[in-house]
N, C-alpha and C positions, 0 to 999 in steps of 0.2 A: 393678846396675852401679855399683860403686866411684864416688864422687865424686873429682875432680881437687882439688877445694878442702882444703889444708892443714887437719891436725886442728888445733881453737885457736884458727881464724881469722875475726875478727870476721864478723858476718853483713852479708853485701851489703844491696842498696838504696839508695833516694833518700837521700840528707845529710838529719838532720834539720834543719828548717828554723826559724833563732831569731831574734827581733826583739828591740832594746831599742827602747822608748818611756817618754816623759818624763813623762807627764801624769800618776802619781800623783804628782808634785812641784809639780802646782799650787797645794795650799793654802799650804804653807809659802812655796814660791817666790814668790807673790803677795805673799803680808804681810813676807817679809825684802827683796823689791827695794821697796815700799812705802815699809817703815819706811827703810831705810835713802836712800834718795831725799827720804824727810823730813827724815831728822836734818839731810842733807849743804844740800837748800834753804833747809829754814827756819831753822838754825843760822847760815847762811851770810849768806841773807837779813838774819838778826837784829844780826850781827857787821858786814856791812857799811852798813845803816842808822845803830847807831852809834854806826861809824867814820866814817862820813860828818857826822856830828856834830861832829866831832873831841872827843870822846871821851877822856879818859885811857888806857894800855894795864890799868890796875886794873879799872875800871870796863866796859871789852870786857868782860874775862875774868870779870867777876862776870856781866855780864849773859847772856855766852854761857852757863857755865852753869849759871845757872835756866831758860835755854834749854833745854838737854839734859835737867836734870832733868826738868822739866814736859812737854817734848816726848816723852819715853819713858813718862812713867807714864801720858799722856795717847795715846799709841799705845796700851799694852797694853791699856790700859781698852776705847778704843772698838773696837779688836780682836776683843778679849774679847763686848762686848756683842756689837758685829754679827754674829758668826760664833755668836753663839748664837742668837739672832733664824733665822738659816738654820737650825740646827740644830733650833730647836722647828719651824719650818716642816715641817721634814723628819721627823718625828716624827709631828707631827699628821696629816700626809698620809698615810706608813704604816699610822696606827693607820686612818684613813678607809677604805683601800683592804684591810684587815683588815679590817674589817668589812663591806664589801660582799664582800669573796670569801663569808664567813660568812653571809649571806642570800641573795644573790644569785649565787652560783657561775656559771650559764650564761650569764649576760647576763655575766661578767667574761672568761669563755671566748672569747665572739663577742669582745668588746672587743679582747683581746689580739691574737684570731687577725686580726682589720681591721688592727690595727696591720702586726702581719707581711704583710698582702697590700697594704699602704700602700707599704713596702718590695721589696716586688716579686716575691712570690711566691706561686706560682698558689694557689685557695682552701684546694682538696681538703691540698696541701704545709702551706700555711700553719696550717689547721685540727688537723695532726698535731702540728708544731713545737710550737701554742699546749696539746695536748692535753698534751703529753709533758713540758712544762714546770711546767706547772702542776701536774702530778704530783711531779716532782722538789721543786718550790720554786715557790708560787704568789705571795706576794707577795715575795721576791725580784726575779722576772721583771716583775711587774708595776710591783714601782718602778724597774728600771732599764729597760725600756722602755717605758713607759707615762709616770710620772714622772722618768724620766730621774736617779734615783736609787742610785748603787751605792758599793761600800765604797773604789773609788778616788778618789772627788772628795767625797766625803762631809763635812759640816762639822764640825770639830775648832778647838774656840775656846782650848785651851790650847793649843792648837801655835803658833795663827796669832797669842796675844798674846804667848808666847814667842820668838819667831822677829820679831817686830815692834819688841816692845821694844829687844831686843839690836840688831837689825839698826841703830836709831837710833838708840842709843848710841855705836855705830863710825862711825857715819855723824857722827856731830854733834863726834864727839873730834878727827875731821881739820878741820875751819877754824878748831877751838879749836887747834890745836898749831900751824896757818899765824898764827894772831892773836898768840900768844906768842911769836912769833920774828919776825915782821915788823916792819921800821924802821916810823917814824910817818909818813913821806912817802908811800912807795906801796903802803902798809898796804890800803887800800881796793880798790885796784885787785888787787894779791897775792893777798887771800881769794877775788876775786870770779873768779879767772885758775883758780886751782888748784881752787874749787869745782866750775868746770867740767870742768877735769879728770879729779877723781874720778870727774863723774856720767858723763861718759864712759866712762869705765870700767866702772864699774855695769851701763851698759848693755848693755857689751858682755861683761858677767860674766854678768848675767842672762839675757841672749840663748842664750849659750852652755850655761848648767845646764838652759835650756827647750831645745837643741837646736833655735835659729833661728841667722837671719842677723842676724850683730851689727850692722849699719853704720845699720838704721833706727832700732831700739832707742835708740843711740847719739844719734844726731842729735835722735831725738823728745824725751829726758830733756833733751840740752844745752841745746836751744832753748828749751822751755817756763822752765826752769829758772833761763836768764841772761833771759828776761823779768820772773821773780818778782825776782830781783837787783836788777837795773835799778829794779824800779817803788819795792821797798825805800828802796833807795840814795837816788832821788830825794826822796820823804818823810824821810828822818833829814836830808838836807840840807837840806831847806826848813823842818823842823821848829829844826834847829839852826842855823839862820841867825834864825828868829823867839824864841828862846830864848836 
């Protein structure tokens, strides 16, 4: 019997069905709202301490930045270290779980397959999953569900001192460009208004590239932030009032 359906005409069925998700943007995204939440606090921090001094505007602008310098190469470094520290972790564990599949294959069989009936699926099912995998790619599976180890959240220490560094250098250039152009009266007050501005923003930049709701992000960065200011502010005053 003849089909009705046009020759050429794509083939029916369910729409395929496509998600986007954010999460392999956690390394990077972590160390750029990091960094860049540091340049803008501790920059900020730095400038209005003191400026609370009363301070010359030369003397800001020098101290901000050896600020920024110091503040970025000291992001990228410890960046760098930590996310390699995760990354031997994650290396050494591999190589551990290599080598028990290597001697002990069965008992890594039951291992895996417990895991999957942890998850909710009956033995005899789970027993097949954990067989068929393990066939495919055994430690693969085993570090991403066992270890909880896979190539999307994986540690990557040049991305996250690159993305660190840079991020605190942008971060720390804006209350250096508000110190170079604010009068000397409410100089103190201006870095410390706009600093939270930016981190506001931040937050609600970050929020949005992670696919959250901006408004707690926001508020959590602001408030911690004008606390660090404040405490700053108070020490360059008391400091430069005994000086």
């Amino acid at each position: 019997m003849p089909s009705d359906k046009p020759r050429g005409a794509p083939p029916t069925g369910p729409a395929r069905h496509s998600e986007r998700h954010r999460v392999d943007r956690i390394g990077w995204l972590r160390a750029a709202v990091l960094g860049a939440n540091d340049g803008i606090v501790s920059t900020s921090s730095l400038l209005v301490g003191v400026a609370a001094s009363n301070a010359a505007r030369s003397t800001l602008l020098i101290a901000g930045t050896a600020g920024l310098a110091a503040g970025a190469m000291s992001m990228a470094a410890g960046e760098y270290v930590s996310v390699s520290s995760q990354a031997d972790t994650e290396r050494a564990d591999l190589a551990r779980e290599a080598d028990e599949l290597a001697t002990q294959p069965e008992a890594e069989l039951r291992e895996l397959a417990r895991i999957y009936q942890d998850r909710g699926l009956d033995r005899e099912i789970a027993t097949e999953v954990a067989k068929q995998l393990t066939a495919h790619d055994a430690l693969g599976a085993h570090g991403r569900d066992e270890l909880g180890i896979s190539h999307i959240v994986t540690a990557r220490p040049l991305q996250a001192a690159g993305f660190s560094a840079g991020s605190f250098t942008v971060g720390a250039i804006l209350p250096l460009v508000v110190a170079s152009v604010a009068p000397a009266g409410p100089r103190t007050i201006l870095i410390a208004l706009t600093a939270l501005v930016f981190l506001a923003l931040l937050g609600v930049l970050g929020a949005r590239a992670g696919g959250a709701s901006p408004l707690r992000p926001a508020i959590r960065i602001t408030v911690w932030s004008a606390g660090a200011m404040l405490a700053t502010a108070l020490i360059g005053k008391a400091v430069g009032t005994v000086v």
